[in-house]
N, C-alpha and C positions, 0 to 999 in steps of 0.2 A: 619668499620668507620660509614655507614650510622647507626645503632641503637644508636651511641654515637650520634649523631646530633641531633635525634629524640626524646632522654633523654633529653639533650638541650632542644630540642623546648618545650618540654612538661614543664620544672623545669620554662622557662621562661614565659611559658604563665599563668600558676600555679601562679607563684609570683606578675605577672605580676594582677590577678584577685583579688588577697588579697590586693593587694594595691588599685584596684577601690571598693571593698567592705566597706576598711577603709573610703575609702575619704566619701566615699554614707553616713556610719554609722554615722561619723563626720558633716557632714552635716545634715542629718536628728536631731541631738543631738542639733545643733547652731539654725537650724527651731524650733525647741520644746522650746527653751530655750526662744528663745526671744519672742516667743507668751503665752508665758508661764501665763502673768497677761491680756490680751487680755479680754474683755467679751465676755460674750457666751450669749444664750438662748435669751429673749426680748432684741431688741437693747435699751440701753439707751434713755429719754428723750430728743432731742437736738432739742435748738430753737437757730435761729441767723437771721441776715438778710445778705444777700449776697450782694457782693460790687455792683450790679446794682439795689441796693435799695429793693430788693423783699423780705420781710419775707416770712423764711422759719422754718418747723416743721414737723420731721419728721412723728410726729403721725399721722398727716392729709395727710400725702402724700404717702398713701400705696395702691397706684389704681397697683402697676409695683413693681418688683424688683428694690434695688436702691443700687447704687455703695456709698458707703462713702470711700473716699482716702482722707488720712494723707499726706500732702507734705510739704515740706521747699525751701525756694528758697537757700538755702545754702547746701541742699543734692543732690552730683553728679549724684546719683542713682534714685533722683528724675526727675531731668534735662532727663535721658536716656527713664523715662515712659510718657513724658508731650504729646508727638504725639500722642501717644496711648490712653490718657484719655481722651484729647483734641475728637479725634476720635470718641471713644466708645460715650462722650456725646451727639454726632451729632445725637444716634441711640438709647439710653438708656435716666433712670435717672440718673445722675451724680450729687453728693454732693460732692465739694474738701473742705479741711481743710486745707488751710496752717499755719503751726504750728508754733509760735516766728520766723516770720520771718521778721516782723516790723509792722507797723500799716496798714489801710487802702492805703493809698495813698502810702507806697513804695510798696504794693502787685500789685497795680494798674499799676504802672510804671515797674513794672519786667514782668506783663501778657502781657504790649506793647510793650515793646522790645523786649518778646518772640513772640510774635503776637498769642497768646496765646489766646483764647478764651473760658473757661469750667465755671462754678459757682462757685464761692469759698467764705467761708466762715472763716473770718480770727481770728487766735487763737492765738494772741497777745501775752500770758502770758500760752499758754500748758494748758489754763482749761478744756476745750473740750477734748484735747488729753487725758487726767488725766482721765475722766468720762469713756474713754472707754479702761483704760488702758495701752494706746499707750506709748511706751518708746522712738520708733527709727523709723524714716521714711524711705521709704513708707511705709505707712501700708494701706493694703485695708480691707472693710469690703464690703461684698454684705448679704442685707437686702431684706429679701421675703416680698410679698405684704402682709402676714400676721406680720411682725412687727419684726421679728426671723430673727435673725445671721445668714444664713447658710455656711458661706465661710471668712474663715482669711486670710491674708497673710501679711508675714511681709518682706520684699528686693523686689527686682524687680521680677516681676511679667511680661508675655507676656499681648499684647494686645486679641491674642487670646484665653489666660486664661480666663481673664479676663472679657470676653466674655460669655464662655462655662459657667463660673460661674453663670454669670447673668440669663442663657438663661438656666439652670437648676433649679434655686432659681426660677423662672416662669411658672416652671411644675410641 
């Protein structure tokens, strides 16, 4: 009896590994897919001015590593990373993008009822998002202090990724 049990355990841990190898493969495949138009190499041009009045560009501001995140106030997914970016800005450069999520003053009003505090930079119409590809938020980008892409992501993202990122993209 015990070596039939053992064939058992063996046939179900077997199966059992081909179905996490699947889901990994799958998932790796939906990651590729949707970074798929993402830019690479020099980040894109991008000028705006952020809703506390300040022009901003990214060319002049390459002294640091800088985080560019794509958000919507209509993406769940985004709602789940705002602690985390909120955060990371207290310690980093942080560039947000909220992407068609209304004009100045409803992003103004959803960052106060989040008590929300980061830079953003608002993309009314997805042209900014367009310039760098973005299809689906969040999408992060970390930019080295030479002006290069070095890090995509596109779903949720930890804050201590997103961290490790920046604090690579600086060495």
């Amino acid at each position: 009896m015990l070596p039939k049990v053992k064939i058992q355990l063996k046939n179900r841990i077997l199966k059992y590994s081909i179905e996490i190898i699947f889901i990994l493969l799958v998932f790796i495949a939906v990651k590729t897919y949707l970074q798929r138009n993402l830019v690479e190499g020099v980040v894109p041009p991008l000028d705006g001015v952020l809703l506390n009045g300040q022009v901003f560009n990214i060319q002049s501001n390459q002294d640091q590593p800088i985080l560019l995140h794509f958000w919507a106030t209509w993406c769940s997914i985004c709602k789940m990373e705002e602690d985390s970016i909120a955060a990371i800005s207290e310690d980093h450069k942080v560039i947000t993008i909220a992407m068609q999520s209304g004009n100045d003053q409803d992003i103004k009003d959803y960052l106060k009822e989040k008590g929300i505090n980061f830079p953003v930079i608002v993309d009314e119409y997805g042209e900014i998002a367009k310039s760098f590809g973005v299809r689906g938020v969040p999408t992060s980008f970390v930019v080295d202090s030479q002006g290069n892409i070095d890090f995509t992501e596109v779903g949720y993202t930890t804050g201590w990724g997103l961290r490790l990122r920046l604090w690579l993209a600086g060495n």
